[in-house]
C-alpha positions in Angstrom: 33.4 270.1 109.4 34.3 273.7 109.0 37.7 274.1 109.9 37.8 278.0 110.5 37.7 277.3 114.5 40.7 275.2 114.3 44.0 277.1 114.5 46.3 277.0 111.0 49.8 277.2 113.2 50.8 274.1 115.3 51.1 274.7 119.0 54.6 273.1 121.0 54.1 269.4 122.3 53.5 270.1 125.8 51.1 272.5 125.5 48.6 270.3 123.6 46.8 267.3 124.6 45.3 264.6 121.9 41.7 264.6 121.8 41.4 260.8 123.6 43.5 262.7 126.1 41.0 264.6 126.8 37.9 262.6 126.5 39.5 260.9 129.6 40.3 263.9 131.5 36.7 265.0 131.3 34.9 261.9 131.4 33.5 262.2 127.9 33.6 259.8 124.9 35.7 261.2 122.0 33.1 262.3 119.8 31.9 264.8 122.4 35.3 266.5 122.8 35.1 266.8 118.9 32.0 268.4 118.9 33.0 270.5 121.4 36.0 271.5 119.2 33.7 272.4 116.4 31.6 274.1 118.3 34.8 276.5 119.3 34.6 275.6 123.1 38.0 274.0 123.0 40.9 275.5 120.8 42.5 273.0 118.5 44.5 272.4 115.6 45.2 269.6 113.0 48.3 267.7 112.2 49.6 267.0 108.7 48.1 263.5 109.1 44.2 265.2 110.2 44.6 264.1 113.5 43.1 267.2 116.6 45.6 269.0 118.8 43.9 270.9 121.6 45.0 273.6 123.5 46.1 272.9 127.0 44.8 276.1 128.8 41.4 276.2 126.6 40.8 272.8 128.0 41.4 274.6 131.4 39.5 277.5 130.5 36.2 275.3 129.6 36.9 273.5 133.1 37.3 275.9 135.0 33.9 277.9 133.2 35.6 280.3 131.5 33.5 280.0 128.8 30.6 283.1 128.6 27.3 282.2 130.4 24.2 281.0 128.1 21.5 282.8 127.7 19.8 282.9 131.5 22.7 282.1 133.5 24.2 285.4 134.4 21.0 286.6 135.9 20.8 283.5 138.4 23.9 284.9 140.7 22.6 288.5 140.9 18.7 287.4 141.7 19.7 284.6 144.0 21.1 286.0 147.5 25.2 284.9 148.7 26.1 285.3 145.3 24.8 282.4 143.5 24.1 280.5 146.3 20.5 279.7 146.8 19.2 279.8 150.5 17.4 276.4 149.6 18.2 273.2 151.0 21.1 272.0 153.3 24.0 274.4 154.1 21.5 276.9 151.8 22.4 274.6 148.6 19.9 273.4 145.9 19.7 270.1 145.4 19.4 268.4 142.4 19.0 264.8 141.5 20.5 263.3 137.9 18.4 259.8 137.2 20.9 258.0 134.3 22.4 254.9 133.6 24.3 256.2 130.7 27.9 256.8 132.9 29.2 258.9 129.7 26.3 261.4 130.0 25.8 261.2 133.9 30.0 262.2 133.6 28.6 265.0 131.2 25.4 266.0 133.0 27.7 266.3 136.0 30.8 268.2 134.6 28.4 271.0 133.1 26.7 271.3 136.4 29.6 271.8 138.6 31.6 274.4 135.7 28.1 276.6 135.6 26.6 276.2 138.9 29.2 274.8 141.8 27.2 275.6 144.6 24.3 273.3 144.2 24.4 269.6 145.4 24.0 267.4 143.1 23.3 263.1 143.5 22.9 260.9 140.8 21.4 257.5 140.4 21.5 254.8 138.2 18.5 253.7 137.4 14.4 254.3 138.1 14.4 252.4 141.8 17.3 253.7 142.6 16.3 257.6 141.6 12.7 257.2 142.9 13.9 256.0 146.7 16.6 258.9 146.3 14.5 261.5 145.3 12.3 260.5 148.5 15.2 260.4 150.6 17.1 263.7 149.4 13.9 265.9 148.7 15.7 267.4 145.5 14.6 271.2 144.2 15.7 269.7 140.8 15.3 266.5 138.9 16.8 265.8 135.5 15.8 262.7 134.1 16.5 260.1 131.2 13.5 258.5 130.0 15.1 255.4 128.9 15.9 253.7 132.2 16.4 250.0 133.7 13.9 249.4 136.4 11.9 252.2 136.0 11.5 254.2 132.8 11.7 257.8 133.5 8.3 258.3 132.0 6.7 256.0 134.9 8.8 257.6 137.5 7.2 260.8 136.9 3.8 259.8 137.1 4.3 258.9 139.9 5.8 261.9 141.1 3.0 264.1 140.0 0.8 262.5 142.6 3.4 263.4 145.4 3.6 266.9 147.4 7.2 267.1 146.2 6.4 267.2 143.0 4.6 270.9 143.3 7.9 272.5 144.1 10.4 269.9 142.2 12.0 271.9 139.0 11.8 268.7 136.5 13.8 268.2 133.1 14.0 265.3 131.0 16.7 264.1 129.1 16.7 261.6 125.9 18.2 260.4 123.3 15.0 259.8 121.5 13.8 261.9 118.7 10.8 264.2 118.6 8.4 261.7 116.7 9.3 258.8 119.3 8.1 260.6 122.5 4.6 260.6 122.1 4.6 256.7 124.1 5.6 259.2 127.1 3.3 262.1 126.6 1.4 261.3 129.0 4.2 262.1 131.9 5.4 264.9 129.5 3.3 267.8 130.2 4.7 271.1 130.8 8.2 269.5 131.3 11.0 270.6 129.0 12.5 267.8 127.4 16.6 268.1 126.3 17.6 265.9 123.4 21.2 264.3 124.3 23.0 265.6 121.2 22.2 269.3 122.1 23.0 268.7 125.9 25.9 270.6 126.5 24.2 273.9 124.8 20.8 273.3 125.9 20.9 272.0 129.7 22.5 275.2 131.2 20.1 277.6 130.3 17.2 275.3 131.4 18.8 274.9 134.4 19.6 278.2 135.1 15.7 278.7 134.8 15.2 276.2 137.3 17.3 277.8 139.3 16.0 281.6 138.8 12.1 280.3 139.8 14.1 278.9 143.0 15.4 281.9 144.0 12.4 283.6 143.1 10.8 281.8 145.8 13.0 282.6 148.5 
């Protein structure tokens, strides 16, 4: 790991947190928040021993979104009218549905979504039933969804979908932990939907979802 985004001088005790610290506060499992770190997203350090020191007010800064938009997402608040708040959907919010049992990446999924884009409501549910009879229910503008899922796979789910009216205005995007090579079982669902692998999630969801969002607006 290159250690030129960790900081050389210690920081005082209280204003650090240990990295399981944080993993709780956020939700995430530990290897996230030291990816994160390595990535520069959270300011750290390293004791004598090797062990992660992070930075109390980066950890606020990332959750309160003070980190600088992705490519795409700066352009969604100017084109959509209220200032980033879609007239789409109850109390003018977009809607978005999350479909994944994983509870570490639906914690994830969710944190990302309300530091970059606060104003949309967003559901989750935990497996294929349970996402298929909410997506009927709440009428989302977006759906993000794992393929790997107890009842119904995701792949299923959206095969279905295409054969409903929703579907023609529903902004999809699939999330997985599979690689490239293992997908083609689920090409058939696949077409023209953008497909996010799980270990690039935290860099590449945003900006897709900030497209979602910008063909929304656009339709306003």
């Amino acid at each position: 790991m290159s250690t030129d985004l960790l900081r050389t001088q210690p920081l005082p005790t209280e204003d650090h947190y240990t990295t399981l610290e944080v993993a709780r506060m956020l939700g995430l499992a530990v290897r996230s928040v030291q990816l994160m770190v390595d990535r520069g997203e959270l300011q750290a350090w390293k004791t004598p021993g090797g062990h992660r020191r992070i930075a109390r007010d980066s950890v606020q800064r990332w959750r309160d979104g003070g980190r600088s938009p992705q490519a795409g997402e700066a352009s969604v608040s100017a084109a959509v009218p209220g200032g980033g708040q879609p007239r789409n959907g109850q109390q003018g919010q977009v809607k978005m549905l999350l479909i994944e049992d994983s509870m570490h990446f639906q914690n994830l999924v969710t944190l990302l979504v309300r530091r970059q884009f606060p104003n949309v409501d967003l559901r989750t549910a935990n497996d294929g039933i349970a996402g298929l009879i909410l997506a009927g229910q709440f009428q989302p503008d977006v759906l993000m969804v794992d393929l790997l899922l107890p009842g119904i796979d995701g792949a299923t789910l959206l095969a279905g979908l295409r054969a409903h009216p929703l579907f023609e205005r529903l902004q999809v995007v699939v999330i997985t932990s599979l690689e490239p090579g293992e997908l083609a079982p689920y090409t058939f669902a696949l077409d023209g939907v953008p497909v996010v692998h799980k270990p690039q999630l935290v860099t590449e969801l945003p900006p897709l979802l900030a497209q979602c969002l910008q063909t929304i607006a656009e339709r306003v």
